[in-house]
Each structure stands twice: as structure tokens, then as C-alpha cells.
C-alpha distance (Angstrom), angle and dihedral (degrees) to the residues before:
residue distance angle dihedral
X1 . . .
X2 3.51 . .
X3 3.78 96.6 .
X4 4.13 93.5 51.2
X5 3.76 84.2 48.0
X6 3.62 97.2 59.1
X7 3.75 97.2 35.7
X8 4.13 86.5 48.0
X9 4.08 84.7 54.3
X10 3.63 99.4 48.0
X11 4.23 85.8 42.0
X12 3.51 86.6 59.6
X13 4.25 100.2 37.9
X14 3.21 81.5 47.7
X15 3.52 102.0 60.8
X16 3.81 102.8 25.7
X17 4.61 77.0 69.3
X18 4.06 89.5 50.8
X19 4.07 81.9 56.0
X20 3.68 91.1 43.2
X21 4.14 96.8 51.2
X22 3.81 91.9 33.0
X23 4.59 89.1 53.4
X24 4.06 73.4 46.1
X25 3.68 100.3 60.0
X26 3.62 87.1 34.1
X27 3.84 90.9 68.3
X28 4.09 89.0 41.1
X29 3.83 99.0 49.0
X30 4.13 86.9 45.0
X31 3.79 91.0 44.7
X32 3.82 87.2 53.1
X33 3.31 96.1 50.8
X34 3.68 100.3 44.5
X35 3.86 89.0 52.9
X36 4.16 95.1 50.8
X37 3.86 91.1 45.6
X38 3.73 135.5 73.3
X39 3.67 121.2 -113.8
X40 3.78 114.7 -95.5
X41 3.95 93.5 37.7
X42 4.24 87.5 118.3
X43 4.23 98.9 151.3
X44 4.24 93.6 22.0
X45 4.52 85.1 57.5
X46 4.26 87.1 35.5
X47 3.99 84.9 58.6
X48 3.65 101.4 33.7
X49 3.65 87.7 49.9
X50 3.94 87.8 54.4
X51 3.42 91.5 47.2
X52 3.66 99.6 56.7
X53 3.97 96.5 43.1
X54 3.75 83.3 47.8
X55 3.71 97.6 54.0
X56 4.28 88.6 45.5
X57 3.22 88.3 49.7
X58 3.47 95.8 56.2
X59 3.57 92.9 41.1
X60 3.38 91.5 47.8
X61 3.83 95.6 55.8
X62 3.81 97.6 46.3
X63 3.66 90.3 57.7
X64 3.36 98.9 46.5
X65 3.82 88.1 42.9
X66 4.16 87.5 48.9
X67 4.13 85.9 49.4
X68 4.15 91.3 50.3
X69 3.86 89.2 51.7
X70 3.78 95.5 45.8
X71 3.63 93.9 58.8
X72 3.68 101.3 31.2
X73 3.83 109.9 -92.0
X74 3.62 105.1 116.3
X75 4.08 122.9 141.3
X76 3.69 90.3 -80.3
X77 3.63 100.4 53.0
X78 4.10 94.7 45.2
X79 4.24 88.7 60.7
């Protein structure tokens, strides 16, 4: 009981940081694009700004994903 207990705690740690950068590149990316476009550009800055955390995202993932499968942890290995 121990174990699951300190594997549930650094689960959740772990996470509650993820939540804590991604809020934190949510005020950069937003930041950015309020400084590059004009005031008054409401639903153009909404999907810009969905389009650029989209396309990190996606970057983001295929790296990581790359990374796994270079040293072994792809899907199969994790079950």
C-alpha cells in the first residue's frame, strides 16, 4: 500500500506541474499574439492562438513519441 501511495503522489505532483507550465505557455503564446496583432482582431487572435498551440502540440508529441521509440518505450513496451 505504500508503493501505490507514493506512485499515486508523484502521479498527481506530477501532473498538477504539466498544468502549471502548460497555464504558463498559455499566458506566453497569448501575450505573443496580442503584441503581433492589431487591436480589435478578437476571433482572427482566438484562431491563431489555436493554431499555434495546435501545431506545438503536435510537434511536441512526435518528438517525444520519436524519443520513446529510440530508446525502447513505444506502446507495446509500456503494457
Amino acid at each position: 500500500m505504500h508503493r501505490a501511495f507514493l506512485k499515486q503522489t508523484q502521479t498527481l505532483v506530477t501532473t498538477a506541474f504539466g498544468l502549471i507550465a502548460a497555464l504558463a505557455w498559455n499566458t506566453a503564446i497569448t501575450t505573443l499574439v496580442h503584441t503581433y496583432l492589431p487591436t480589435g482582431s478578437g476571433l482572427l487572435m482566438l484562431f491563431l492562438y489555436a493554431l499555434i498551440v495546435t501545431a506545438l502540440a503536435v510537434f511536441v508529441g512526435m518528438a517525444l513519441a520519436r524519443a520513446a521509440a529510440r530508446i525502447g518505450l513505444d506502446d507495446d513496451a509500456a503494457k
